[in-house]
PyMOL CGO cylinders between C-alpha atoms (Angstrom):
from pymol import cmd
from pymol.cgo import CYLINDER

trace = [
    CYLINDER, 0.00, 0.00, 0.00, 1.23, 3.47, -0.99, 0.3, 1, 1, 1, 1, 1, 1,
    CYLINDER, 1.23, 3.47, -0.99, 2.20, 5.90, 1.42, 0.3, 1, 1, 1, 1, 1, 1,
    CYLINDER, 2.20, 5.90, 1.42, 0.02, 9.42, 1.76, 0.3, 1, 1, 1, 1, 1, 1,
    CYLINDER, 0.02, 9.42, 1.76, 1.87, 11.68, 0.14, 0.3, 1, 1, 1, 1, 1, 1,
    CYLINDER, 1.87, 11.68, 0.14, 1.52, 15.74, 0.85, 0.3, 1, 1, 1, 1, 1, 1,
    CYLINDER, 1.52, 15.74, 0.85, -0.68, 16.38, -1.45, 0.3, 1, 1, 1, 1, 1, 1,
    CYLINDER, -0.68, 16.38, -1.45, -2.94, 13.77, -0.94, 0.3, 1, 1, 1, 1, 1, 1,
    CYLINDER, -2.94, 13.77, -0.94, -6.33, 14.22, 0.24, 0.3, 1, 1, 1, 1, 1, 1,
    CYLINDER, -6.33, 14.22, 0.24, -8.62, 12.28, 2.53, 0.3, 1, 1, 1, 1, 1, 1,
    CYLINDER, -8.62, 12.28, 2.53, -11.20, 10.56, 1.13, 0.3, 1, 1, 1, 1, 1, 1,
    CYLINDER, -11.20, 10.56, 1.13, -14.50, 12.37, 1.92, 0.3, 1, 1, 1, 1, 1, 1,
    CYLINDER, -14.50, 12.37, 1.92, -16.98, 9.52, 3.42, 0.3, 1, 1, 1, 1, 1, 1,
    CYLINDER, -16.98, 9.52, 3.42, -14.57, 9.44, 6.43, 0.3, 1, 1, 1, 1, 1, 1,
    CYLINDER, -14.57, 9.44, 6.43, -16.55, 10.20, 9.37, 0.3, 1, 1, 1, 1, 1, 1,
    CYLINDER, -16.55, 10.20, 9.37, -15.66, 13.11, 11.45, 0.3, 1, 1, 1, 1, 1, 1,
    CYLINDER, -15.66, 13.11, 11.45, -13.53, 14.49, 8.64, 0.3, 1, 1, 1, 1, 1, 1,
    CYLINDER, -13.53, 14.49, 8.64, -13.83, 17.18, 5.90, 0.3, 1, 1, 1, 1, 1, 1,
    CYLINDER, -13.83, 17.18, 5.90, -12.42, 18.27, 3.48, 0.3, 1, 1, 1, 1, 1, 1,
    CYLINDER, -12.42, 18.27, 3.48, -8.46, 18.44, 3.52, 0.3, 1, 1, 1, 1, 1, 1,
    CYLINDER, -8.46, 18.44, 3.52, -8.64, 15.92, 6.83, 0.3, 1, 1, 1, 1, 1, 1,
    CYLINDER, -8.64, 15.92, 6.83, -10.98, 18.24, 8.68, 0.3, 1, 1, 1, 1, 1, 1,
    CYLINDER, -10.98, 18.24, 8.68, -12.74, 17.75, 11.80, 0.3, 1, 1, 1, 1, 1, 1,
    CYLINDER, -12.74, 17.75, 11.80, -16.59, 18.26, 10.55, 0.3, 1, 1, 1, 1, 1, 1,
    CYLINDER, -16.59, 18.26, 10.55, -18.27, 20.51, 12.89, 0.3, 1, 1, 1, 1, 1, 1,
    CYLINDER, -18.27, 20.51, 12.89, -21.51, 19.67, 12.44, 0.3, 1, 1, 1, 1, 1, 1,
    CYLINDER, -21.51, 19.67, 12.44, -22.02, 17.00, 14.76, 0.3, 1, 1, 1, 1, 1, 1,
    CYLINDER, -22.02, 17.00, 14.76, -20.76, 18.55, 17.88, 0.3, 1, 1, 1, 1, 1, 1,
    CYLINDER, -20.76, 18.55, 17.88, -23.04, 21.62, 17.37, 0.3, 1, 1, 1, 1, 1, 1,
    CYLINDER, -23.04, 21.62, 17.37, -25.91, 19.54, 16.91, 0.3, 1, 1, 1, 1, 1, 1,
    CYLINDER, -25.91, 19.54, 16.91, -25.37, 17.77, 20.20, 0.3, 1, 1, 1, 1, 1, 1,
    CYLINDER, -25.37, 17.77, 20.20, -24.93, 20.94, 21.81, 0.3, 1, 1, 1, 1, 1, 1,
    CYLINDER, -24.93, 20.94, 21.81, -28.01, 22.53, 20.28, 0.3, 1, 1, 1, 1, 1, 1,
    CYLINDER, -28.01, 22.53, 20.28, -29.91, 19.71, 21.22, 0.3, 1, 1, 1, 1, 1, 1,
    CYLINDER, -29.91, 19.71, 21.22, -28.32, 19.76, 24.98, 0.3, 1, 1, 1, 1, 1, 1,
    CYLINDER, -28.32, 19.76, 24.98, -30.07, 23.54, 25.17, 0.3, 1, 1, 1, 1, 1, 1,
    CYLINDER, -30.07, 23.54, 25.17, -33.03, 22.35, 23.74, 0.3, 1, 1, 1, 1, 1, 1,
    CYLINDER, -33.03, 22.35, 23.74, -33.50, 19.58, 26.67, 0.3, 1, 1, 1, 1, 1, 1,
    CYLINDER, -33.50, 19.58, 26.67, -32.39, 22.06, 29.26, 0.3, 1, 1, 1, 1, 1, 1,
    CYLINDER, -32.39, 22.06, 29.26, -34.63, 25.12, 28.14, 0.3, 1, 1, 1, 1, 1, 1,
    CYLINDER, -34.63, 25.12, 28.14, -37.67, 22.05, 28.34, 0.3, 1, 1, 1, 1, 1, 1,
    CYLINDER, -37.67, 22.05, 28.34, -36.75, 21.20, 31.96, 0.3, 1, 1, 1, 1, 1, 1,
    CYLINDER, -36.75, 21.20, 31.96, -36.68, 24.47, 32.95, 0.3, 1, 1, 1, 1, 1, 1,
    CYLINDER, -36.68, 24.47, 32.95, -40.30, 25.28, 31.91, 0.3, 1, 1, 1, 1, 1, 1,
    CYLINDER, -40.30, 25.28, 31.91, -41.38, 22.14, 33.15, 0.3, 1, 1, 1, 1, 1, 1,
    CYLINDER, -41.38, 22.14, 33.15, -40.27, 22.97, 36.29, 0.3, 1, 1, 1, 1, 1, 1,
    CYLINDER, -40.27, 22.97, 36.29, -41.41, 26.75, 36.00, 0.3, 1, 1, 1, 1, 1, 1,
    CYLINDER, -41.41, 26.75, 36.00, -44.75, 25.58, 35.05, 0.3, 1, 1, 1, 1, 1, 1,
    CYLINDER, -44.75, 25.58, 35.05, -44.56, 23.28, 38.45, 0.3, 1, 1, 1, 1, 1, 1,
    CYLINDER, -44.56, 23.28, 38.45, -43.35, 26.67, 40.64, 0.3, 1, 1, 1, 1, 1, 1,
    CYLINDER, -43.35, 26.67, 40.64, -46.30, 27.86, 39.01, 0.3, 1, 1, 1, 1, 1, 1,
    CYLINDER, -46.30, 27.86, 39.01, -49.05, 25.53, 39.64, 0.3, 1, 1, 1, 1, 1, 1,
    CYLINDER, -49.05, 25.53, 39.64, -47.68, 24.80, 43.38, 0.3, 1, 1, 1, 1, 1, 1,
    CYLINDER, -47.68, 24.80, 43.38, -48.10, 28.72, 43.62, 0.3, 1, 1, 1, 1, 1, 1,
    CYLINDER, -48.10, 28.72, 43.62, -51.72, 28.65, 42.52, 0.3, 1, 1, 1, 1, 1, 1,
    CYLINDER, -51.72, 28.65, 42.52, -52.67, 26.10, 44.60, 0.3, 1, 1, 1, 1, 1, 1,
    CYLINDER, -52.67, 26.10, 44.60, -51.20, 27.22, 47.91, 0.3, 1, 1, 1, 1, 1, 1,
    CYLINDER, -51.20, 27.22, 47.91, -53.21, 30.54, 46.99, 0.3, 1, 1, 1, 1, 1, 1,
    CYLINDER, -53.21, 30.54, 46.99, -56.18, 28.95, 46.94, 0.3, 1, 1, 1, 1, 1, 1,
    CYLINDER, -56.18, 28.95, 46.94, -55.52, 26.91, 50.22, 0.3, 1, 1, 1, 1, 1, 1,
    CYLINDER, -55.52, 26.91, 50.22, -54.57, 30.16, 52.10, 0.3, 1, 1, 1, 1, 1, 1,
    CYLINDER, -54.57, 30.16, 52.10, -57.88, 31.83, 51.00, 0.3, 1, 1, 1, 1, 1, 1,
    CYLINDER, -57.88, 31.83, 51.00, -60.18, 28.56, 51.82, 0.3, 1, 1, 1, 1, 1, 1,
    CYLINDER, -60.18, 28.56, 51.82, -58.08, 28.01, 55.07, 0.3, 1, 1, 1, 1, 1, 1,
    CYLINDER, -58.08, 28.01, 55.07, -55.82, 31.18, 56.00, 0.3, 1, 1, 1, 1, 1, 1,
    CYLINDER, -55.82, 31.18, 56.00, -57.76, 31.46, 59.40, 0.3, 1, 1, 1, 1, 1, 1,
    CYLINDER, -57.76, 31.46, 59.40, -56.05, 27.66, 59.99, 0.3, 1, 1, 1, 1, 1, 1,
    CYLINDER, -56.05, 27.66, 59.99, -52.90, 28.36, 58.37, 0.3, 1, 1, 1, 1, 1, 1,
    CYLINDER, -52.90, 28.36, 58.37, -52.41, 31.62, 60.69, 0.3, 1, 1, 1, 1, 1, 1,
    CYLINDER, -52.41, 31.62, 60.69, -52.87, 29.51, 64.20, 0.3, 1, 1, 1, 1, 1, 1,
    CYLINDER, -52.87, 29.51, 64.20, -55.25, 29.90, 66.64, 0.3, 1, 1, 1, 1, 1, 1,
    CYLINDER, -55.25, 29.90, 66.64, -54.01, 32.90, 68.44, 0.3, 1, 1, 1, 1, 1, 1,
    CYLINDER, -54.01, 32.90, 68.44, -54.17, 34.34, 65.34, 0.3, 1, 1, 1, 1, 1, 1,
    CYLINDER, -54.17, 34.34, 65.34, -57.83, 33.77, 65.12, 0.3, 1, 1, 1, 1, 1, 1,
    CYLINDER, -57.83, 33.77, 65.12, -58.42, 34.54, 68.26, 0.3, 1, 1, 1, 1, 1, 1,
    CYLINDER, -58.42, 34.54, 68.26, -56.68, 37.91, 68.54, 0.3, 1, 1, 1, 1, 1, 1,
    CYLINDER, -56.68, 37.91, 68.54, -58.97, 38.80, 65.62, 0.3, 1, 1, 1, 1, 1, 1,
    CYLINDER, -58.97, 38.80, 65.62, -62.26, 38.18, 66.99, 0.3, 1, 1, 1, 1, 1, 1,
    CYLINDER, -62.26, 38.18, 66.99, -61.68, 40.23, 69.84, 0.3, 1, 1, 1, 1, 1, 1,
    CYLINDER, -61.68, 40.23, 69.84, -60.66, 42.73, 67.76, 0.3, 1, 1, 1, 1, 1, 1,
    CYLINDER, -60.66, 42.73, 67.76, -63.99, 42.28, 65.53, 0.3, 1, 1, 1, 1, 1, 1,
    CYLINDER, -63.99, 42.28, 65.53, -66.55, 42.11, 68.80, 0.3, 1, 1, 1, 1, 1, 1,
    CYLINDER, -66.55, 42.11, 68.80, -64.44, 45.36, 69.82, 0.3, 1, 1, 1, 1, 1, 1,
    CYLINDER, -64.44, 45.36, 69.82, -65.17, 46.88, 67.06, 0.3, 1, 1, 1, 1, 1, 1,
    CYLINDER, -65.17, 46.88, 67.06, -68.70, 46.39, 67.16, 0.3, 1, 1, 1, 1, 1, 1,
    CYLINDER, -68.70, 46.39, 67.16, -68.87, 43.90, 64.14, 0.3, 1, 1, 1, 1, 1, 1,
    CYLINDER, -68.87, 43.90, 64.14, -70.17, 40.33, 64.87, 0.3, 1, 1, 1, 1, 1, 1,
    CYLINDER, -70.17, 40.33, 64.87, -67.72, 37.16, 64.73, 0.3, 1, 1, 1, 1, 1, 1,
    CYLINDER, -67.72, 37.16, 64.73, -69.64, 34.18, 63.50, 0.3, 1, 1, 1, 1, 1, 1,
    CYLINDER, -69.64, 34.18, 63.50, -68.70, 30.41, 63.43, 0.3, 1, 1, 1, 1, 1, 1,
    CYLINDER, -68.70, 30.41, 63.43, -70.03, 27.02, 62.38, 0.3, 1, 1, 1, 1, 1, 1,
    CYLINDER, -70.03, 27.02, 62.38, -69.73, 24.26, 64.73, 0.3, 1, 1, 1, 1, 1, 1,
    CYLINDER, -69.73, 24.26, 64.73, -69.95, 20.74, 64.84, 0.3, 1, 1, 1, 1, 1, 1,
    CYLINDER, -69.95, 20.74, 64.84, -69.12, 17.98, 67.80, 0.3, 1, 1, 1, 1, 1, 1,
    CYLINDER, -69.12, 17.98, 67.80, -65.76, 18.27, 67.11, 0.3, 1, 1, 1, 1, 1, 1,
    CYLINDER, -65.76, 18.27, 67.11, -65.94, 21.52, 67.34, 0.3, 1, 1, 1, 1, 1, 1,
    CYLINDER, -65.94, 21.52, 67.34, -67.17, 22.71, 70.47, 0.3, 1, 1, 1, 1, 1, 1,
    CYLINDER, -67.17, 22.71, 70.47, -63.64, 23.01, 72.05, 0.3, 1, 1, 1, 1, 1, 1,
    CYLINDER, -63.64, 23.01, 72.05, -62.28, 25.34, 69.82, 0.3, 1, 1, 1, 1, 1, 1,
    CYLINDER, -62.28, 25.34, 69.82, -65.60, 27.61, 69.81, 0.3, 1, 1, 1, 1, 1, 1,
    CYLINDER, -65.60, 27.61, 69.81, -65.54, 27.54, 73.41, 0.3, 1, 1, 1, 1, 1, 1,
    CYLINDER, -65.54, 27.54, 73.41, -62.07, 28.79, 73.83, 0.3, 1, 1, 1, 1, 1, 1,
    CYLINDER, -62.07, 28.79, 73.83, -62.50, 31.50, 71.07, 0.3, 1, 1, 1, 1, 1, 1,
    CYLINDER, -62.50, 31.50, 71.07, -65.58, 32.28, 73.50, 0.3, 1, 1, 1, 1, 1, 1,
    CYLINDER, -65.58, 32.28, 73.50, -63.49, 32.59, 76.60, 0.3, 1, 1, 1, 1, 1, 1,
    CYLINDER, -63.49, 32.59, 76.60, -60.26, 34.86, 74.53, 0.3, 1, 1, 1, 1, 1, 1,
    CYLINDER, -60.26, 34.86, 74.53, -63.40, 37.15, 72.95, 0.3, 1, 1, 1, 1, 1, 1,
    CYLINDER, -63.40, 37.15, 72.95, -64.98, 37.31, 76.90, 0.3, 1, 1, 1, 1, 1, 1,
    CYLINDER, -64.98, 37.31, 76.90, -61.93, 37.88, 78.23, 0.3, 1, 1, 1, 1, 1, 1,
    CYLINDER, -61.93, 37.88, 78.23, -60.77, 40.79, 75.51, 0.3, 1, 1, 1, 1, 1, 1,
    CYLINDER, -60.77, 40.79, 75.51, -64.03, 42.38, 76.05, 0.3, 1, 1, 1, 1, 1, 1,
    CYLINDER, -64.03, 42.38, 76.05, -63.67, 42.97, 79.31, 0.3, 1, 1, 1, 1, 1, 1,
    CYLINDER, -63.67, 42.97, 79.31, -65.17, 39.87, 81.54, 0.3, 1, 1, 1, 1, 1, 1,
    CYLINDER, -65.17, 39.87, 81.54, -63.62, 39.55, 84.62, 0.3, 1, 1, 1, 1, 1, 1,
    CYLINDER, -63.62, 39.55, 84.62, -62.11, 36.19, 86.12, 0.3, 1, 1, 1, 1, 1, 1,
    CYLINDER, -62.11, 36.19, 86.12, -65.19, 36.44, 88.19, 0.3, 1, 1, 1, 1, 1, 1,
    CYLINDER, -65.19, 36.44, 88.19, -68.17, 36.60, 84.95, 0.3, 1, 1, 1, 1, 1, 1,
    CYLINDER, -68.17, 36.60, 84.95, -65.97, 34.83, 82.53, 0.3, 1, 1, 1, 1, 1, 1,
    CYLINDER, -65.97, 34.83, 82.53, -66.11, 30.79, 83.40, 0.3, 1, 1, 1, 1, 1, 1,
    CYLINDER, -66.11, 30.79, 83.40, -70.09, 31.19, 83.96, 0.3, 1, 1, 1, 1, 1, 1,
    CYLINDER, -70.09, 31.19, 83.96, -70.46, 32.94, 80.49, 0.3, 1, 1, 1, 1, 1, 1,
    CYLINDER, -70.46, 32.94, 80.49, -68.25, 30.60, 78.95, 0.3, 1, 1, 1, 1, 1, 1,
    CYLINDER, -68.25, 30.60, 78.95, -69.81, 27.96, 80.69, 0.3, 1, 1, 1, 1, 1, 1,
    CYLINDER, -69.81, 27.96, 80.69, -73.43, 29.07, 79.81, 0.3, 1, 1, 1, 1, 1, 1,
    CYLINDER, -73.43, 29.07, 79.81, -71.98, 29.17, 76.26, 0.3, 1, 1, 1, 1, 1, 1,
    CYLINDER, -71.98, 29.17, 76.26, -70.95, 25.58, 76.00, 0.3, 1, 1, 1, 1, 1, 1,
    CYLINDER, -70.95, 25.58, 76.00, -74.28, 23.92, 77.36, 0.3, 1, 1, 1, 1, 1, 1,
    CYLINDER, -74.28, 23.92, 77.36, -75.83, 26.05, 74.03, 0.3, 1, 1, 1, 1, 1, 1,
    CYLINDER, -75.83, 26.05, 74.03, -72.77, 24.41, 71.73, 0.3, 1, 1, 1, 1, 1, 1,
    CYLINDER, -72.77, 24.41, 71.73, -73.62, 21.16, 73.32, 0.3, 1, 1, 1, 1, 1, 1,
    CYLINDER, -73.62, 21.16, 73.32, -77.33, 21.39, 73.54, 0.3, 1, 1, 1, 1, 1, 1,
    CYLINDER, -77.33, 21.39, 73.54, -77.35, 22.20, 69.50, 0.3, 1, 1, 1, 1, 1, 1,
    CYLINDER, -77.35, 22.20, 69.50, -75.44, 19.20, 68.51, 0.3, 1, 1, 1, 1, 1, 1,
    CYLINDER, -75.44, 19.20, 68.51, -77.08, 16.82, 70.35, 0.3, 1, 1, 1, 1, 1, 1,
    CYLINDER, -77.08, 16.82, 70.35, -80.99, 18.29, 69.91, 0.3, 1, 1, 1, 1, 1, 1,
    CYLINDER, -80.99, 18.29, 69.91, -80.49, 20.29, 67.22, 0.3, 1, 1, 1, 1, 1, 1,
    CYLINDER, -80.49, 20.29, 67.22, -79.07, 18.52, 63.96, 0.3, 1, 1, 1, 1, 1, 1,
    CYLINDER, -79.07, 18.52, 63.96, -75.62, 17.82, 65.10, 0.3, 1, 1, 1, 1, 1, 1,
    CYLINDER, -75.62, 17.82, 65.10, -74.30, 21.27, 64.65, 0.3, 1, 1, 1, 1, 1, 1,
    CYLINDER, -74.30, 21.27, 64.65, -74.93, 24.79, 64.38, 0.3, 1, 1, 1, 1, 1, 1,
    CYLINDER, -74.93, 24.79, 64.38, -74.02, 28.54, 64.73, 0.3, 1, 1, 1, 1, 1, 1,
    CYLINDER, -74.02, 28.54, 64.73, -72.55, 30.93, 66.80, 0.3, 1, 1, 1, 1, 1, 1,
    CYLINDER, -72.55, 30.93, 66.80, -72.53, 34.44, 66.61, 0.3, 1, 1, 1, 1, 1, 1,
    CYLINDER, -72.53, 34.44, 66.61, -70.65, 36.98, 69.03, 0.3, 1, 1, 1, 1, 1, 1,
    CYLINDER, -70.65, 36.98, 69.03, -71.26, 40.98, 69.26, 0.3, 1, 1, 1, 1, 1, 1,
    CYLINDER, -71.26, 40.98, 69.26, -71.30, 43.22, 71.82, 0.3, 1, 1, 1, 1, 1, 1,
    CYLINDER, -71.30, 43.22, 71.82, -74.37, 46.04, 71.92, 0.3, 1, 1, 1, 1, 1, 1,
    CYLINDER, -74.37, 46.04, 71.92, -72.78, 48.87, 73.92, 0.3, 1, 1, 1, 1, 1, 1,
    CYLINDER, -72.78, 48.87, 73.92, -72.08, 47.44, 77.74, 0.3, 1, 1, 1, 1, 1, 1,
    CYLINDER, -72.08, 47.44, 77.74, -73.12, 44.05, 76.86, 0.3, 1, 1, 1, 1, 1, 1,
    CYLINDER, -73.12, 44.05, 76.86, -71.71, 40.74, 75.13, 0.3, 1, 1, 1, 1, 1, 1,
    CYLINDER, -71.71, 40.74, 75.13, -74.17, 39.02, 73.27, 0.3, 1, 1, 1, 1, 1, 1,
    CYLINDER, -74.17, 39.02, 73.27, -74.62, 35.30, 72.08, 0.3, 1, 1, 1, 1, 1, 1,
    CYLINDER, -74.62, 35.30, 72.08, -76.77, 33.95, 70.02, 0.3, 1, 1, 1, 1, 1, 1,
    CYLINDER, -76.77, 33.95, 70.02, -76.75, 29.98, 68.63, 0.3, 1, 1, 1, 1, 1, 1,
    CYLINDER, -76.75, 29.98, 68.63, -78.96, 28.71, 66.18, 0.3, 1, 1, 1, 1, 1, 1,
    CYLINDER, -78.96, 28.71, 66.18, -79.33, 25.10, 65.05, 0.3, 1, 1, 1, 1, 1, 1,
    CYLINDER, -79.33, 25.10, 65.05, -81.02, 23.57, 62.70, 0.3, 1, 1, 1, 1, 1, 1,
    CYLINDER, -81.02, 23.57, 62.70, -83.27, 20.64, 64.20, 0.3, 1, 1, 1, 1, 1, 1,
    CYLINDER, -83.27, 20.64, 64.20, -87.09, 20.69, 65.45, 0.3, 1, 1, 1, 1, 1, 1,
    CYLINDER, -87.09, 20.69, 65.45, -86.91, 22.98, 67.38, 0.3, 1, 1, 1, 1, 1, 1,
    CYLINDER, -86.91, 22.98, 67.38, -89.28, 23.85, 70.47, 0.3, 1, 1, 1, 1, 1, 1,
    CYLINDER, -89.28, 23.85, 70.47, -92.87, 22.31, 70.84, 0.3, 1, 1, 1, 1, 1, 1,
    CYLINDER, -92.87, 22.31, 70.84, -94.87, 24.28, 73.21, 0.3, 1, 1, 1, 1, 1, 1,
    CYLINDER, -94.87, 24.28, 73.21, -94.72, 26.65, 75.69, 0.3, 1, 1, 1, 1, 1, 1,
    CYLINDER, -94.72, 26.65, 75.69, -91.20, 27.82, 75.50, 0.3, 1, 1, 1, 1, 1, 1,
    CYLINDER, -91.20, 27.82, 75.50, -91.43, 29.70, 78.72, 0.3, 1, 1, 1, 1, 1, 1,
    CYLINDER, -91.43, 29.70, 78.72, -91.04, 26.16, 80.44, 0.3, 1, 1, 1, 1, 1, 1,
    CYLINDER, -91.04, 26.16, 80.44, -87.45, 25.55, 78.45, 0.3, 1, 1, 1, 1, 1, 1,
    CYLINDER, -87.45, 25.55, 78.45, -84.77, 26.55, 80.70, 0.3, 1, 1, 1, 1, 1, 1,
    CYLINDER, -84.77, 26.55, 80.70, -86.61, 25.54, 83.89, 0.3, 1, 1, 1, 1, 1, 1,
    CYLINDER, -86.61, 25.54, 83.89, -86.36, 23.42, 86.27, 0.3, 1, 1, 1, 1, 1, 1,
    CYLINDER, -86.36, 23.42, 86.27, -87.10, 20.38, 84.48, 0.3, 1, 1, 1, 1, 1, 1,
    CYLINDER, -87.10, 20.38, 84.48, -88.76, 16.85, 85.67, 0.3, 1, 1, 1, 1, 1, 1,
    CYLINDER, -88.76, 16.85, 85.67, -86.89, 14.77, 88.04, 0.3, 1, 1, 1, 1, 1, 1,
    CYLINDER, -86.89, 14.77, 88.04, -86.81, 11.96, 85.54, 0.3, 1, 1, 1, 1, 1, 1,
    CYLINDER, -86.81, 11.96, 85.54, -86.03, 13.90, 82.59, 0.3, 1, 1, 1, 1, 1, 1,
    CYLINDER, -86.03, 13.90, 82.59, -82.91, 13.61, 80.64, 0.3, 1, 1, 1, 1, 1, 1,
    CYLINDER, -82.91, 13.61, 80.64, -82.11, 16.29, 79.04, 0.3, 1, 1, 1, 1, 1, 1,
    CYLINDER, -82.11, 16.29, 79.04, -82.99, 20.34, 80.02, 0.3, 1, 1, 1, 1, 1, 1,
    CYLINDER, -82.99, 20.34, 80.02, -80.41, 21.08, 82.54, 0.3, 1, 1, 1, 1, 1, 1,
    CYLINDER, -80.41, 21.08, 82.54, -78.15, 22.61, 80.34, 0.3, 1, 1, 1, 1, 1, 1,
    CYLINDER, -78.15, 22.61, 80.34, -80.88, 25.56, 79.24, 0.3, 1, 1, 1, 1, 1, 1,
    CYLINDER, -80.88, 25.56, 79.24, -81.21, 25.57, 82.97, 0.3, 1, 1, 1, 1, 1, 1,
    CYLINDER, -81.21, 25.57, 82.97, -77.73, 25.91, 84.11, 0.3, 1, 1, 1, 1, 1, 1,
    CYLINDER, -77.73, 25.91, 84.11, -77.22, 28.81, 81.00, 0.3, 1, 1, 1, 1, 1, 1,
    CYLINDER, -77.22, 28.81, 81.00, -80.91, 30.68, 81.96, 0.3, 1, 1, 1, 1, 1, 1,
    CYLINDER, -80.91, 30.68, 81.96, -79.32, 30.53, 85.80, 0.3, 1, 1, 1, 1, 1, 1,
    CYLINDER, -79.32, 30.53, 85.80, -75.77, 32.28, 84.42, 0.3, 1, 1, 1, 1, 1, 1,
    CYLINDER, -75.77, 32.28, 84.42, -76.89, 34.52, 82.16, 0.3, 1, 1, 1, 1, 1, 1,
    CYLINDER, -76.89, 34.52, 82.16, -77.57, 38.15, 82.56, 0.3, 1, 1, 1, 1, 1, 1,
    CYLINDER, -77.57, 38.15, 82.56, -80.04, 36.93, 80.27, 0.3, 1, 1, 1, 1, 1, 1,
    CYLINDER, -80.04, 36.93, 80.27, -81.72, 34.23, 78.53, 0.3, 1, 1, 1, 1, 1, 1,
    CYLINDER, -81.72, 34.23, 78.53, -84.22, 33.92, 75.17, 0.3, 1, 1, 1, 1, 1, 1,
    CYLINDER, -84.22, 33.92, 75.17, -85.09, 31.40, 72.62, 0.3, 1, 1, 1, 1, 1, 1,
    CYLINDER, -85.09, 31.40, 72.62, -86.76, 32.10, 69.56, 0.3, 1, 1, 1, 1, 1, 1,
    CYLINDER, -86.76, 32.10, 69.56, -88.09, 28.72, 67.20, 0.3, 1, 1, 1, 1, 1, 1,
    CYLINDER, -88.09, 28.72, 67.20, -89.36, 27.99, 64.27, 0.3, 1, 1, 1, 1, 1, 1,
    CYLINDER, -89.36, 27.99, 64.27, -89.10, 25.51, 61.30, 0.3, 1, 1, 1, 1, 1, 1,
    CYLINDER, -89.10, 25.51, 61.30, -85.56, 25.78, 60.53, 0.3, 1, 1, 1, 1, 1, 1,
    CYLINDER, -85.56, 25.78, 60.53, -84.85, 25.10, 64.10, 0.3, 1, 1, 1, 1, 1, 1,
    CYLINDER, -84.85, 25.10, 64.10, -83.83, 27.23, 67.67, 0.3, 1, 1, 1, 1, 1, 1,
    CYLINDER, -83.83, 27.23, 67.67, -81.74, 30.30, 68.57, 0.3, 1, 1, 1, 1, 1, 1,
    CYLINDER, -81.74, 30.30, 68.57, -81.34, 30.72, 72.35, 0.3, 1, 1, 1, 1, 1, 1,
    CYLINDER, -81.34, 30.72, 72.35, -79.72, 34.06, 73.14, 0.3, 1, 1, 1, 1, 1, 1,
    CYLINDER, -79.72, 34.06, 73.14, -77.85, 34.64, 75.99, 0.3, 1, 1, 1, 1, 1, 1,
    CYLINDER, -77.85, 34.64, 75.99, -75.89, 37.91, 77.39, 0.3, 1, 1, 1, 1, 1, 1,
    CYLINDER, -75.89, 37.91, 77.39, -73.33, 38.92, 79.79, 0.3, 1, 1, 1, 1, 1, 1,
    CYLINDER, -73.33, 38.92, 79.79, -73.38, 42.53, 81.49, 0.3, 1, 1, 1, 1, 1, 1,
    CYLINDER, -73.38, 42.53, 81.49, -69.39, 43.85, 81.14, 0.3, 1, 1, 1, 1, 1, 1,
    CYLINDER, -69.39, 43.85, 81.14, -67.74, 45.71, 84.08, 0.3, 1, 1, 1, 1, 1, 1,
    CYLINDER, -67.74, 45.71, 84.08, -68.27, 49.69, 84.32, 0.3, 1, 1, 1, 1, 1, 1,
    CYLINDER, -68.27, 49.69, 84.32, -65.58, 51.13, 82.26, 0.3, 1, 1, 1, 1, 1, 1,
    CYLINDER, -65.58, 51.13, 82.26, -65.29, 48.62, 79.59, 0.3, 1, 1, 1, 1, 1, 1,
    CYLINDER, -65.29, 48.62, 79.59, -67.38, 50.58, 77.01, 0.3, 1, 1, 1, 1, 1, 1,
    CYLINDER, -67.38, 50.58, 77.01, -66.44, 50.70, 73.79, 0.3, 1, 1, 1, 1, 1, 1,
]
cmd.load_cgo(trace, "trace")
């Protein structure tokens, strides 16, 4: 076989060589152009997941931002709400009644309820909570204002509501009945008591008097 001589060429189906012996550099760009391409695809897939993470913590902090704040949080406004003179309303269920209770107590307490008034009202409060889920469709709601030197609340559920004479609910009731002592005990703590029923069920109101000096 003859030696290459300098002014030979090499032939031009070698791979990876052009003309005059040549590296071609049309393979290597490709490779690199098609690199970018892969990268610029992962990064808007993963923009496009930034994105729809985004949206959908968005929408679970405006379903659930009371939740997402904490409790103290929650709280804190309330008592600023009843302060203010604006009502705070919540739904409750058995699970529930905890929570509303101790949002009763922090709103009681803000307001201006002294140790003193403050575990009866709360108290008075919870027979309601308890009284509407068991009697009254298995939940309810509660509403909390206050009306110059007084701290309202009102519960409404949604069962049968009262049959009769409703003066005789939150009295003393028979010795062999098993239910009515909690209207009793919250009529007793009051400042004072109401219920109003109808076909979409009971409210019972009930109302604290706050100290001298608490006024809004």
């Amino acid at each position: 076989m003859r030696a290459m001589g300098v002014g030979d060429r090499y032939p031009a189906d070698v791979p990876g060589l052009g003309v005059g012996g040549a590296a071609s550099p049309a393979e290597p760009v490709r490779r690199a152009l098609a690199a970018l391409a892969e990268s610029a695809a992962v990064q808007a897939r993963a923009g496009a997941a930034v994105a729809a993470a985004v949206d959908t913590m968005s929408a679970i902090a405006a379903r659930h931002g009371h939740r997402l704040r904490g409790r103290g949080a929650v709280q804190d406004a309330a008592a600023r709400s009843v302060a203010a003179g604006q009502s705070v309303s919540r739904v409750f269920t058995a699970g529930g009644v905890r929570r509303v209770r101790q949002l009763v107590a922090h709103v009681g307490r803000e307001a201006g309820l002294v140790e003193r008034l403050l575990p009866g009202f709360v108290l008075a409060v919870q027979e309601l909570l308890t009284n509407a889920v068991r009697h009254g469709g298995g939940w309810g709601r509660i509403r909390l204002y206050r009306d110059g030197d007084v701290l309202v609340c009102v519960v409404t559920d949604h069962g049968p509501g009262f049959a009769g004479d409703l003066k005789r609910f939150g009295g003393l009731p028979p010795v062999d009945s098993e239910g009515g002592r909690g209207l009793l005990l919250a009529r007793q703590i009051a400042d004072s008591f109401h219920i109003g029923t109808g076909p979409a069920g009971a409210t019972i109101t009930v109302t604290m008097n706050l100290p001298p000096g608490t006024e809004v």
